[in-house]
Backbone bond lengths (Angstrom), bond angles and torsions (degrees), N, CA, C in turn:
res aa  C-N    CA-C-N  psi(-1)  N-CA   C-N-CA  omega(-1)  CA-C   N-CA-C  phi
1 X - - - 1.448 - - 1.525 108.78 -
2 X 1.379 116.24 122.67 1.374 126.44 172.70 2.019 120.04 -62.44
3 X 0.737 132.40 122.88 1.314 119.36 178.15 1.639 104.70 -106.00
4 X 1.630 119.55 127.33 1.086 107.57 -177.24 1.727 114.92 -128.75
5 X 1.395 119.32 122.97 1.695 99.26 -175.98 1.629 107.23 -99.61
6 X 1.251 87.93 162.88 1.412 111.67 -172.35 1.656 103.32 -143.43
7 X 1.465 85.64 137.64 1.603 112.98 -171.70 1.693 123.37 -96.39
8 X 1.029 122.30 93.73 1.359 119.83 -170.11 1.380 106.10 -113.39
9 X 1.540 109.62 141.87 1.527 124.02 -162.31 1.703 101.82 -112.35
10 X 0.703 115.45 94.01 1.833 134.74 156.81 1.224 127.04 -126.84
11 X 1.235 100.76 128.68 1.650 139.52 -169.87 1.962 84.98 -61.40
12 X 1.140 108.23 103.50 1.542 114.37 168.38 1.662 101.41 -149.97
13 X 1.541 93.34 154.23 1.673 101.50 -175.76 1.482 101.18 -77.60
14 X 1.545 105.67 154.48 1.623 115.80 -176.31 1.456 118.82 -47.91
15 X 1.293 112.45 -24.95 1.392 129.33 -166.94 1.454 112.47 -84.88
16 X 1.448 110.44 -32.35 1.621 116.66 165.49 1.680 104.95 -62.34
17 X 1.188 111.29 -71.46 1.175 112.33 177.19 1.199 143.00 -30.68
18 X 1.654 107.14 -37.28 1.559 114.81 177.62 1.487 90.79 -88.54
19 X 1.351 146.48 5.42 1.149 123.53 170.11 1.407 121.98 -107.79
20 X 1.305 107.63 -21.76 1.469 127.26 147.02 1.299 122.51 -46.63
21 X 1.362 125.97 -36.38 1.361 129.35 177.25 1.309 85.68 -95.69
22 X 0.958 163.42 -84.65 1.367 143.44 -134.47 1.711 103.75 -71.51
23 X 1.093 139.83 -21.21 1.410 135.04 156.67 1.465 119.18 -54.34
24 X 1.221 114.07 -40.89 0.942 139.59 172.65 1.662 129.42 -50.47
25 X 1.725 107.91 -63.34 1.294 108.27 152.78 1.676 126.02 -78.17
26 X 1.267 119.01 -12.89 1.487 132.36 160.93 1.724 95.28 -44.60
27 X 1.435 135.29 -67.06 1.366 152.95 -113.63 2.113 78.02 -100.98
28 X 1.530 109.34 -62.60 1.399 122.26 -158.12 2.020 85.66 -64.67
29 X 1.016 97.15 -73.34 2.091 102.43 -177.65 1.377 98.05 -25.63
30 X 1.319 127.27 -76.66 1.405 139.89 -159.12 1.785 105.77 -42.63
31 X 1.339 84.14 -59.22 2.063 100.36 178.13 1.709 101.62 -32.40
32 X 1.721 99.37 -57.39 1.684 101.20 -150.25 1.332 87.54 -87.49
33 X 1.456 152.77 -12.71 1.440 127.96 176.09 1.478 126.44 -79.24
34 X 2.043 107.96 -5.00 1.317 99.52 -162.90 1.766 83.97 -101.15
35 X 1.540 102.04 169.48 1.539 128.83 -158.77 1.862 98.71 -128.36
36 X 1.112 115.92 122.15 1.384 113.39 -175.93 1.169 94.19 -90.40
37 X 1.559 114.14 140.55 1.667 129.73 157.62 1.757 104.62 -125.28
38 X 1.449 72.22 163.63 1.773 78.21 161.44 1.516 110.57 -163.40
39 X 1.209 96.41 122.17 1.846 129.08 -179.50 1.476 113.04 -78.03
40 X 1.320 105.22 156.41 1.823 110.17 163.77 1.600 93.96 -125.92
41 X 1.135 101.54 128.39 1.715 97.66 149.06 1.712 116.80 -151.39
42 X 1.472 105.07 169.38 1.133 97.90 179.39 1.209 137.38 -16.41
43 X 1.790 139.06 142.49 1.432 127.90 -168.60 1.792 108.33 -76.96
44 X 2.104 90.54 -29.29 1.416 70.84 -170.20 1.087 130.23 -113.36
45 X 1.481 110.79 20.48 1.603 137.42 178.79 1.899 87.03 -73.01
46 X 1.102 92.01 -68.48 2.060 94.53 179.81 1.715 123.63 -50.27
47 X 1.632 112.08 -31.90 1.578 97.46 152.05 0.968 135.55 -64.87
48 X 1.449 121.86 -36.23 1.417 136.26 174.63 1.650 113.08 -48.70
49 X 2.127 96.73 -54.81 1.282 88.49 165.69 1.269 145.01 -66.84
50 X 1.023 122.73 -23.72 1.200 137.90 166.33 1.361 126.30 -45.67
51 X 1.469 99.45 -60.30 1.543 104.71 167.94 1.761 112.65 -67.27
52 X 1.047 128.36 7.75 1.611 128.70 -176.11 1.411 99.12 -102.38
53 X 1.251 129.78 -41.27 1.468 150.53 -156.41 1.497 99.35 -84.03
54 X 1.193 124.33 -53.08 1.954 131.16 160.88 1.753 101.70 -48.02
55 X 1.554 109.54 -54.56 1.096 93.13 -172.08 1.561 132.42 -77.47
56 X 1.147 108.29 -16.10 1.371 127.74 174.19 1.418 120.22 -116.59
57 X 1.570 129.31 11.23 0.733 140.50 163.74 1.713 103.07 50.64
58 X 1.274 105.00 78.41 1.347 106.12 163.78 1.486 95.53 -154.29
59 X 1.447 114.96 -169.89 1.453 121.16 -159.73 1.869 110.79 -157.55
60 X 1.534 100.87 140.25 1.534 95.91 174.66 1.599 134.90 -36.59
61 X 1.876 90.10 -43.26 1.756 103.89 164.31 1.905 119.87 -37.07
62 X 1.487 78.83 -75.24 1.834 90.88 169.84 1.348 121.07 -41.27
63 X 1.870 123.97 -41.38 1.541 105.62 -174.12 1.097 93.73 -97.86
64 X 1.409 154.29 -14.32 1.794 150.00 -173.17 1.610 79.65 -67.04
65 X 1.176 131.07 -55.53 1.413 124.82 -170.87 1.262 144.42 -29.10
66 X 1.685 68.95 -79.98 1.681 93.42 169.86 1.660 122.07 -92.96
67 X 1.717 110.79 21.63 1.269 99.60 161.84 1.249 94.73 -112.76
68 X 1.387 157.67 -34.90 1.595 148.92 169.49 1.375 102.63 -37.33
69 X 1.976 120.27 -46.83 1.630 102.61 -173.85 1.355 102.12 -79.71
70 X 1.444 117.74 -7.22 1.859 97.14 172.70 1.677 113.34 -80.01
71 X 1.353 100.23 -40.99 1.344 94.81 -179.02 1.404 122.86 -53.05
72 X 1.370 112.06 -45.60 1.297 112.72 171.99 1.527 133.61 -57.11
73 X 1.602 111.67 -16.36 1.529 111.84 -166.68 1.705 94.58 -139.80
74 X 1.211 119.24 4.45 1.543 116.50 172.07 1.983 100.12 -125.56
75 X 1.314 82.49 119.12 1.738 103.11 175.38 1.507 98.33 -59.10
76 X 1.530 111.59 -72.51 1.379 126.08 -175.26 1.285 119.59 -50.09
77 X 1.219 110.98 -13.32 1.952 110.22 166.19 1.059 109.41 -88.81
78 X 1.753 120.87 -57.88 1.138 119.63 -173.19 1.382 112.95 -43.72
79 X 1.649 115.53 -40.69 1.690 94.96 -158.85 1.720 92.29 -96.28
80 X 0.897 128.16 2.86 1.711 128.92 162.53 1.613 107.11 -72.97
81 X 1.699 125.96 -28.09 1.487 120.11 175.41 1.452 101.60 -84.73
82 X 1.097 122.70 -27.62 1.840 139.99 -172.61 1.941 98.76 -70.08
83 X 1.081 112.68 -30.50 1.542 116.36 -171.36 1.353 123.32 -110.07
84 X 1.449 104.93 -12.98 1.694 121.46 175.91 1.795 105.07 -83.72
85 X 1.144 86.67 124.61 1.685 108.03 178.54 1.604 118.18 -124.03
86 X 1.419 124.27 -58.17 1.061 131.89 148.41 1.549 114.42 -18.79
87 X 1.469 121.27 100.90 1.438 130.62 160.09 1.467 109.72 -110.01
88 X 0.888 143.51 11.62 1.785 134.73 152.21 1.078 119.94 -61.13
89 X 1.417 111.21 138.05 1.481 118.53 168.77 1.319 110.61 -69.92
């Protein structure tokens, strides 16, 4: 993939700008820190989720997330994901 910049000249206050650029490298950082995987799991653990995620508006991204940083820095989760076996609804 080619990356190409382009320079556009508009009369904006300094304050737009520095926040524009900082969205900006927020958007480029974010890109290069995430790591693609790809999982299998149950079909119907993932419909279920799915339909929870519409309803509550959250997303696989968000809990793959924020359960790797729990696992990693919460004892008491980790060994609660380490001891969970039970997958039935």
């Amino acid at each position: 993939m080619v990356m190409k910049n382009y320079a556009i000249n508009i009369n904006l206050p300094e304050s737009i700008h520095i926040y524009i650029c900082k969205l900006y490298k927020i958007f480029i950082m974010s890109k290069k820190d995430l790591t693609l995987t790809s999982v299998k799991i149950q079909s119907d653990l993932f419909e279920e989720f799915k339909v929870a995620c519409v309803r509550h508006k959250f997303s696989f991204q968000k809990l793959a997330d924020r359960c790797v940083h729990l696992y990693l820095t919460d004892e008491d989760f980790k060994r609660q994901i380490h001891n969970h076996n039970n997958l039935e609804l």
